[in-house]
Every structure is written in C-alpha cells, then in structure tokens.
TORKOL-4160 file (C-alpha; in steps of 0.2 Angstrom, whole numbers, padded with zeros to 4 digits, m for minus):
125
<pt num="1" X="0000" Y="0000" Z="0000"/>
<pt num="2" X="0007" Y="0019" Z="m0004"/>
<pt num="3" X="0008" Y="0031" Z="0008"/>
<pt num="4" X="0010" Y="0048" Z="0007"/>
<pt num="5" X="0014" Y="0062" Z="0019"/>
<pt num="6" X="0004" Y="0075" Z="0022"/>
<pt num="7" X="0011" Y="0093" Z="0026"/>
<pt num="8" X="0006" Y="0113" Z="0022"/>
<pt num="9" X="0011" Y="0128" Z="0030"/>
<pt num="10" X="m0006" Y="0130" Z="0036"/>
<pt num="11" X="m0005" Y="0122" Z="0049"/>
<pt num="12" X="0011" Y="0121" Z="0063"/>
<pt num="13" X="0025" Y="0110" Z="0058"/>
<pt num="14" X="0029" Y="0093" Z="0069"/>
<pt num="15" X="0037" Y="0098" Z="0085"/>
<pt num="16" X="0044" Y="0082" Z="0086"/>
<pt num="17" X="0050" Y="0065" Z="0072"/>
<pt num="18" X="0034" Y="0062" Z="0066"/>
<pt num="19" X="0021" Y="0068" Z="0050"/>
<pt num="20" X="0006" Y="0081" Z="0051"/>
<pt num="21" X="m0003" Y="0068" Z="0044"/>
<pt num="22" X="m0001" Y="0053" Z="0032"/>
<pt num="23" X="m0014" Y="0045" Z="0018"/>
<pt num="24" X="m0014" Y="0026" Z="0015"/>
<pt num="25" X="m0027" Y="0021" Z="0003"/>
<pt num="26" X="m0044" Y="0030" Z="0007"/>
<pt num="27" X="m0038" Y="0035" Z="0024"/>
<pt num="28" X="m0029" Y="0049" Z="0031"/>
<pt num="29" X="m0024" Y="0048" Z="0048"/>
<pt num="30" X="m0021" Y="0066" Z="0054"/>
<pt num="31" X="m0006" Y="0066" Z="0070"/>
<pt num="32" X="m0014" Y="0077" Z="0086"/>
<pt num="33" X="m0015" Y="0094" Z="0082"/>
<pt num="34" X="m0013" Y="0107" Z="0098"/>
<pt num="35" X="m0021" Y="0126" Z="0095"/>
<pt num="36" X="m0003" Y="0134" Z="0090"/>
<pt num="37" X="m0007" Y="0147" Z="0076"/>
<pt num="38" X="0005" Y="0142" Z="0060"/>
<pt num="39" X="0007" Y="0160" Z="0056"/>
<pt num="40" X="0015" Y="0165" Z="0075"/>
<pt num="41" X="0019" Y="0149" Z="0080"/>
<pt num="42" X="0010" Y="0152" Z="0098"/>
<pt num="43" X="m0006" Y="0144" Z="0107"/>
<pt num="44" X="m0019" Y="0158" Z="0111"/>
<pt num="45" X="m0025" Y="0161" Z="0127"/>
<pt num="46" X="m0039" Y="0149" Z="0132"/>
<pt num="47" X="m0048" Y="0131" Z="0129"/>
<pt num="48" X="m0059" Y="0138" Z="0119"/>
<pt num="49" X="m0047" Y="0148" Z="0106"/>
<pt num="50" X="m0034" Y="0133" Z="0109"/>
<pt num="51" X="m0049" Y="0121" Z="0099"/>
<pt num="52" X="m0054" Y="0132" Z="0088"/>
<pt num="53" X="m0037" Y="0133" Z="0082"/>
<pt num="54" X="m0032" Y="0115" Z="0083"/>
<pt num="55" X="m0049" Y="0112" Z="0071"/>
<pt num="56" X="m0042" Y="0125" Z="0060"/>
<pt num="57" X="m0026" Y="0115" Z="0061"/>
<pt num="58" X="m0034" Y="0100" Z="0053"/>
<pt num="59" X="m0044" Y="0107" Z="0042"/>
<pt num="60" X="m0030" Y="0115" Z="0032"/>
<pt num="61" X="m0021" Y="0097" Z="0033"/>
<pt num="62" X="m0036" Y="0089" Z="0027"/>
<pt num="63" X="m0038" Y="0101" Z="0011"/>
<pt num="64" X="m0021" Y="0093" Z="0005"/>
<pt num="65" X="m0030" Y="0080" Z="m0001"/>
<pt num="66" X="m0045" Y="0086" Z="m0003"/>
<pt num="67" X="m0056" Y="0084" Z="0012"/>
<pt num="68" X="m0065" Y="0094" Z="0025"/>
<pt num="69" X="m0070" Y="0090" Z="0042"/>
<pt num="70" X="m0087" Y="0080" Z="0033"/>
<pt num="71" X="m0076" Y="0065" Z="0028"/>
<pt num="72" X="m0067" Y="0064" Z="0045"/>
<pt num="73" X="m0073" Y="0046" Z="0053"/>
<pt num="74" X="m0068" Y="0045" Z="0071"/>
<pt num="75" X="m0059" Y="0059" Z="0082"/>
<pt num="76" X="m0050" Y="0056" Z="0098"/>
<pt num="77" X="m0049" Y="0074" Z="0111"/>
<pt num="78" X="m0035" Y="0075" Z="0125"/>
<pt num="79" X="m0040" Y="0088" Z="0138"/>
<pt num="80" X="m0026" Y="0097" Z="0151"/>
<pt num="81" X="m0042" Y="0098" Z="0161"/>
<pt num="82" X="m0059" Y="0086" Z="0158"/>
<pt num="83" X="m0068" Y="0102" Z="0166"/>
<pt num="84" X="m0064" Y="0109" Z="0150"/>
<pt num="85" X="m0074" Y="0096" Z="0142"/>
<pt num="86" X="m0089" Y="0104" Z="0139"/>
<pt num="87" X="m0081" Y="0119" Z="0131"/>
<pt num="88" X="m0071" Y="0109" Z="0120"/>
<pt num="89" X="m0088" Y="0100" Z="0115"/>
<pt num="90" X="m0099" Y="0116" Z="0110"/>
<pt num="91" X="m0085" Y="0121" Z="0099"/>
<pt num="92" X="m0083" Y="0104" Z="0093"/>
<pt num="93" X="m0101" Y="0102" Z="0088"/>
<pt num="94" X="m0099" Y="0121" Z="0078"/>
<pt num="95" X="m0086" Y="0111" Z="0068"/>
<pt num="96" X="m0094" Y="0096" Z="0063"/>
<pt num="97" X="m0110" Y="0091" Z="0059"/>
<pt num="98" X="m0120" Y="0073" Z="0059"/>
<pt num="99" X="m0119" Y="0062" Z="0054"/>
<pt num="100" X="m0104" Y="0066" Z="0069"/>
<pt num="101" X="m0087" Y="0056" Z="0068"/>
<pt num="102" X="m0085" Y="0042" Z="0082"/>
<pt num="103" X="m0077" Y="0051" Z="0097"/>
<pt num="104" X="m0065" Y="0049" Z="0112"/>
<pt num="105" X="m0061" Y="0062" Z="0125"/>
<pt num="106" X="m0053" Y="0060" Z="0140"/>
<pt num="107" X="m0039" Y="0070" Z="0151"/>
<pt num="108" X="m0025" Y="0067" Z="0150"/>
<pt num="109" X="m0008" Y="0073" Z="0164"/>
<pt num="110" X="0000" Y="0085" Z="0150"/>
<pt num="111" X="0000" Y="0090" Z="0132"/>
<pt num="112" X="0015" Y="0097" Z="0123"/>
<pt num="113" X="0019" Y="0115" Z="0126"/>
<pt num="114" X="0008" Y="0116" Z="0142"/>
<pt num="115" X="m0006" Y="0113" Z="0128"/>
<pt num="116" X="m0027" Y="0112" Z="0134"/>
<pt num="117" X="m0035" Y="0103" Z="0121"/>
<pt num="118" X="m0026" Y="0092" Z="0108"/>
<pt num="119" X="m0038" Y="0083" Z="0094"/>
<pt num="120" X="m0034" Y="0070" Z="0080"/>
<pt num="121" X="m0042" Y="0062" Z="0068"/>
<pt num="122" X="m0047" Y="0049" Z="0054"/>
<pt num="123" X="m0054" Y="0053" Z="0038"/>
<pt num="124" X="m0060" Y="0043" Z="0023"/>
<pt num="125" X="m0056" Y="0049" Z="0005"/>
C-alpha cells in the first residue's frame, strides 16, 4: 500500500519525528493537532481559542488531499483539564455536523507546550 505524507504551512510543523498527517489508501490519519497558530507559532490564550485553532489546524491538513471535516470518521480529544470538556464539545459540535465522527475524550496529565486541548483524527477519502 502507498503512503503519502501529508504537510502545508497552514497548519504548525511537527514539533517532534513524526508527520502532520499521512494517507494510505482512502484513509488519512491526521497526528494530534494542539491550538498553535501556524502564522506566530503560539497557542492563544484559552480552551476555547486553543480548539478552535487545533480544528483549523486539521482542516487545512485535510484540504491537502482534498477533504473537510465531513469526511473525518472518528476523532480522539486529549484535555489538560476534563472540566474543560464541555467547552471543547460546543466548539466541537460548531465544527462538525451529523452524521458526527466516532469520538473519544478523555484527560490526559500534560500536552506538549503546556497545551489544553489536543484533537486527532481519521478521515475517509
């Protein structure tokens, strides 16, 4: 099976040895995307602005092949903070709409770069 990596200046490079994202047949497996801003390479203040971002994050890796957030399948949501869960989630469901991706959240003890929210996903081409 080919696979290709994925990778645009719209969204943050890696921070460590590993891909934005990487296609293998239909799927695209996008890596976890924190809320840094590509442009300043800095998170914005909040859990709130730090999704919003990270969901910007994967939409522009998803446009490299074509995609939007409608063909993501499953998503997977690391919080700092579960409090912070239902913030995340009403920004969440402005992003996406049904039929909704399969979902996991949880907390997790720290994200890079003292991170809130960091949010991954699978999408189907």
């Amino acid at each position: 099976m080919d696979k290709t990596v994925l990778n645009t200046d719209q969204a943050p490079a890696a921070i460590g040895p590993y891909s934005q994202g990487v296609a293998a047949g239909e799927m695209v497996y996008l890596s976890g995307q924190l809320g840094i801003d590509p442009a300043t390479g800095a998170m914005p203040e909040g859990v709130v602005a730090q999704a919003e971002q990270s969901i910007k994050n994967i939409a522009a890796i998803l446009a490299t092949r074509g995609l939007t957030l409608a063909d993501v399948v499953k998503t997977t949501i690391y919080l700092a903070d579960i409090a912070d869960f239902a913030a995340v989630n009403d920004v969440y469901a402005q992003a996406f709409s049904e039929p909704y991706p399969a979902r996991s959240a949880f907390a997790v003890a720290n994200l890079p770069m003292q991170g809130l929210v960091e949010i991954e996903v699978v999408a189907a081409a």
